[in-house]
N, C-alpha and C positions, 0 to 999 in steps of 0.2 A: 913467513908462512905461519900462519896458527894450527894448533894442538886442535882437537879435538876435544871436547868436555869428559874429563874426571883423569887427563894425562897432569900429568908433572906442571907442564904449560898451559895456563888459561887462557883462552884462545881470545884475541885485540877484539872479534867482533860480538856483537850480542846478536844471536839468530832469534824472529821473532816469526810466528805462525801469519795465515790470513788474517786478516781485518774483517770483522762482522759487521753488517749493515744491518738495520732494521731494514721488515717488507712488509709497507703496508699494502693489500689487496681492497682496490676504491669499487673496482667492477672487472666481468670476466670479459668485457668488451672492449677491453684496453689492450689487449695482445689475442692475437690472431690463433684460434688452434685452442685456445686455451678456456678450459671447460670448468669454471669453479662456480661452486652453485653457493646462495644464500645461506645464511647458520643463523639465520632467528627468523620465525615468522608468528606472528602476532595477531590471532582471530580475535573479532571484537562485535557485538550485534547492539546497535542502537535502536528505540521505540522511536518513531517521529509521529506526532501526532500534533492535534489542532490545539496543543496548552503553549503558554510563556513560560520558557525554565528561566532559570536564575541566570544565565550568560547572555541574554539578548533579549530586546522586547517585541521580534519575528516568534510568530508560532512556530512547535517542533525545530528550531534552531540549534546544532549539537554541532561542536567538532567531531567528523570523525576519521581525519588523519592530521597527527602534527607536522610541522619541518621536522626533516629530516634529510642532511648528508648522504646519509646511511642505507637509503633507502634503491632498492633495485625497482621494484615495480609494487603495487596492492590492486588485489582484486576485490570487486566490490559487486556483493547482489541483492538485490531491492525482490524482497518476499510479504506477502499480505502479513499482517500483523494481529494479534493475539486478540480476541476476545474481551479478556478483564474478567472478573468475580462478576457474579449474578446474571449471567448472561448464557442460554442453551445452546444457540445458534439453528435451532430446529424449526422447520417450516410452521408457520400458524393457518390452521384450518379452520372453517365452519359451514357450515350449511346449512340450507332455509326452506320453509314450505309456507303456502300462504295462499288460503281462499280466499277468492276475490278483494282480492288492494285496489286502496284507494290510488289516485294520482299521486305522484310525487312521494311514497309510502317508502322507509328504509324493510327493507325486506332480508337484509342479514350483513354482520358487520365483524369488521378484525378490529378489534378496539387497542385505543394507540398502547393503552397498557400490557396489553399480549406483546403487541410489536415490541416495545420496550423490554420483555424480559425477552425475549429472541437475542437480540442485539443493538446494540448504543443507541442511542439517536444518532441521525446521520447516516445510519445504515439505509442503502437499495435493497430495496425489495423484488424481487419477478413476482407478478402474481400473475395468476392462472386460475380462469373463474370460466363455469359450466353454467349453464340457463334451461331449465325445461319447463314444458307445459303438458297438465294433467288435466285431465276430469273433462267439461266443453268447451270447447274455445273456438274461436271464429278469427277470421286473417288478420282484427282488428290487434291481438294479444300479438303479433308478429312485431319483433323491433319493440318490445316495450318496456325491455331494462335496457340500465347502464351501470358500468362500474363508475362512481364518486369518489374525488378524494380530495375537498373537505365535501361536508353539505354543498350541494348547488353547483360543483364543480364537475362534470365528466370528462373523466379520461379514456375511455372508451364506450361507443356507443354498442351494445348489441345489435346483432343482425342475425335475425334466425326467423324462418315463417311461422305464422301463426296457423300450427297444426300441434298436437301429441305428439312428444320426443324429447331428449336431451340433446343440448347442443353448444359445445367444447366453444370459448372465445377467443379473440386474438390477443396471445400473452402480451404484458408491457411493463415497465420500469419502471416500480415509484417509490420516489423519498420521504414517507412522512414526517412532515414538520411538528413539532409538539402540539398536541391535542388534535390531535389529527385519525379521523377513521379510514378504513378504507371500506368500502361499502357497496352494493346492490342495490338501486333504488328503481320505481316503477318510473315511467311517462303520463301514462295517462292511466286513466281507471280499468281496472278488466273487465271484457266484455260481459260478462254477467254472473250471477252467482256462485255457476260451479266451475270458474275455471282457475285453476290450481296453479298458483306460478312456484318453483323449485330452481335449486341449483346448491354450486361451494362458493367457495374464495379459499384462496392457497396462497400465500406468502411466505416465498423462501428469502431466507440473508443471505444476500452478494455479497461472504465477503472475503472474496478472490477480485475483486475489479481489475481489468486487466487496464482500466485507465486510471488507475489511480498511481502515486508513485511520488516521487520527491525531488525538489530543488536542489542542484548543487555547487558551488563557487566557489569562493574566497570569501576570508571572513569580513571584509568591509561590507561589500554587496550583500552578503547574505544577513548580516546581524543588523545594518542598516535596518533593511524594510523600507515601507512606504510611509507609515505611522505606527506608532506604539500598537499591538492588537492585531494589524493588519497581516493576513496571511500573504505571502507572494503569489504571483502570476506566471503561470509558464508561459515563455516570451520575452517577458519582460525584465525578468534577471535572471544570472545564470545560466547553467544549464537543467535540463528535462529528463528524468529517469524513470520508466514505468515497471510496476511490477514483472518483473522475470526479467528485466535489465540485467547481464553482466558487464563488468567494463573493468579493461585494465588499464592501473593510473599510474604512468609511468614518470612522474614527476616532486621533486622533493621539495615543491610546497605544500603547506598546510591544506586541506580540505575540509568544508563545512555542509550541512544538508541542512534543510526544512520542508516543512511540512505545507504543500502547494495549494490554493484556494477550489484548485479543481475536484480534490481528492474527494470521496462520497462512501468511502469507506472507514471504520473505526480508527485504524492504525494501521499504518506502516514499518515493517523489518527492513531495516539497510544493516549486514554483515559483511566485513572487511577483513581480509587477510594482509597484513602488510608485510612485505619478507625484504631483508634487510643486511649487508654483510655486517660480521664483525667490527672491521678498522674503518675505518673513515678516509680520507684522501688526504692527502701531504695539507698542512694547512690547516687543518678540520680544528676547532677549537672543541668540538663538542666531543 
C-alpha cells in the first residue's frame, strides 16, 4: 500500500494529471452541431482595366486571391470603376440654329475634345438629340437631318414632318473613337430661304455598363492570353463576371481576373473579402 504525499512514506507510484493535445480547428463543417465562425477576413479592391501590369502580358491581369489552406470561403463583387484625374463625367451638350443649309452642312457638333474631358476614351455615350423647324418650310425640310458619327457616317436617321415644331429623336449608344465628333448634319439643301433648322445633342458617360465586367480563372489561362497585348474573350477563357456580379468562392486555389475585350467602360472595381480560420488542417505546412 502506498502513503499518500507529504506522509513519512513516499508513496511507489508517480500520479500524473490528463495529457494535453493540441486542437487544430480546419473548418466548422467537420463536426456536426458545431458553429465556429472565421477569425480573419481580408477586404481587398483591385482596378482591372485595359493596361499590361508587370505580372502578365494579358491586359488588367491581377491576382486577386492566393492559395490558401486556410481559407473558408471569399466573396467577390465586380462594381464600375473610378473615373481617374481630369475627367467630370457630366453630360456634354450643344445646340444649333441655322437659316437655310446647304446639303450635307454640319449644323452642330460634340467635339471629341469635350467628350474627352467627360470621360476616357473608350467611354459610351447615350446621346439624346432634338430636331426643329422655324420660319417657312415646306414637307421637303421633313426627314432632313441625321445624327453622324464620324463625317459621312449616320447613325440615326431623323424622322419628323416637314412643318414648325420641335421633335425629340430615338436615343442610341455611341463609342467615339479618337478624333471623332458626334454631330447633326443636313441631307439635302432646305427648301428655301427662310426655313430655320434647330435642335441639341446631349451626351451622357455610361459609366455604370451593366455589360461590362471581368475574366476570371487560374493563373495559367488567364496570364497566358492569346498574344502579348491581347485582351481576352468572354467564352473563350475562363469564367464571365459582369458588373453587380456577387459570387461566393468556396475554394483554396489561387484566383486571377482580367480585363475582357468586351468591356466599353473606363474601369472595372472587383472587391474581395476573403475570411479564413486561424489553424490550418493536420499537415498544413503553411
Amino acid at each position: 500500500m502506498t502513503m499518500p504525499y507529504g506522509s513519512a512514506e513516499e508513496p511507489t507510484e508517480t500520479l500524473v494529471g490528463e495529457r494535453a493535445f493540441p486542437i487544430h480547428v480546419a473548418s466548422s463543417d467537420l463536426k456536426a452541431g458545431k458553429d465556429i465562425g472565421t477569425e480573419f477576413g481580408r477586404f481587398r479592391t483591385v482596378v482591372v482595366a485595359n493596361v499590361v501590369g508587370p505580372n502578365s502580358v494579358t491586359p488588367g491581369a491581377v491576382r486577386l486571391l492566393p492559395r490558401s489552406i486556410r481559407r473558408k470561403e471569399a466573396r467577390i463583387i465586380v462594381n464600375s470603376g473610378p473615373l481617374g484625374a481630369g475627367f467630370t463625367g457630366l453630360p456634354v451638350v450643344t445646340s444649333f440654329s441655322s437659316t437655310n443649309p446647304g446639303a450635307s452642312t454640319i449644323l452642330g457638333s460634340l467635339s471629341n475634345a469635350s467628350l474627352l474631358a467627360s470621360a476616357p476614351q473608350g467611354t459610351s455615350f447615350l446621346v439624346n438629340w432634338t430636331v426643329g423647324l422655324q420660319g417657312t418650310v415646306t414637307a421637303a425640310d421633313g426627314n432632313n437631318m441625321n445624327l453622324i458619327m464620324p463625317i459621312g457616317t449616320v447613325r440615326e436617321a431623323g424622322e419628323y414632318p416637314g412643318a414648325v415644331g420641335d421633335y425629340p429623336q430615338q436615343s442610341t449608344l455611341l463609342t467615339p473613337q479618337p478624333t471623332q465628333n458626334i454631330s447633326v448634319s443636313t441631307v439635302a439643301a432646305a427648301s428655301g430661304a427662310a426655313a430655320v433648322y434647330t435642335g441639341s445633342i446631349t451626351a451622357t458617360p455610361q459609366l455604370t455598363n451593366p455589360n461590362d465586367g471581368v475574366i476570371v480563372g487560374g493563373r495559367d489561362e488567364i496570364t497566358a492570353g492569346f498574344a502579348p497585348g491581347q485582351s481576352l474573350l468572354p467564352g473563350l477563357v475562363g469564367g464571365y463576371l459582369q458588373v453587380g456580379d456577387s459570387l461566393v468562392y468556396k475554394s483554396q486555389a489561387e484566383l486571377w481576373v482580367a480585363w475582357p475585350s468586351t468591356n466599353v467602360g473606363p474601369f472595372v472595381y472587383v472587391t474581395v473579402c476573403d475570411m479564413q480560420y486561424a489553424s490550418p488542417m493536420h499537415g498544413d505546412p503553411s
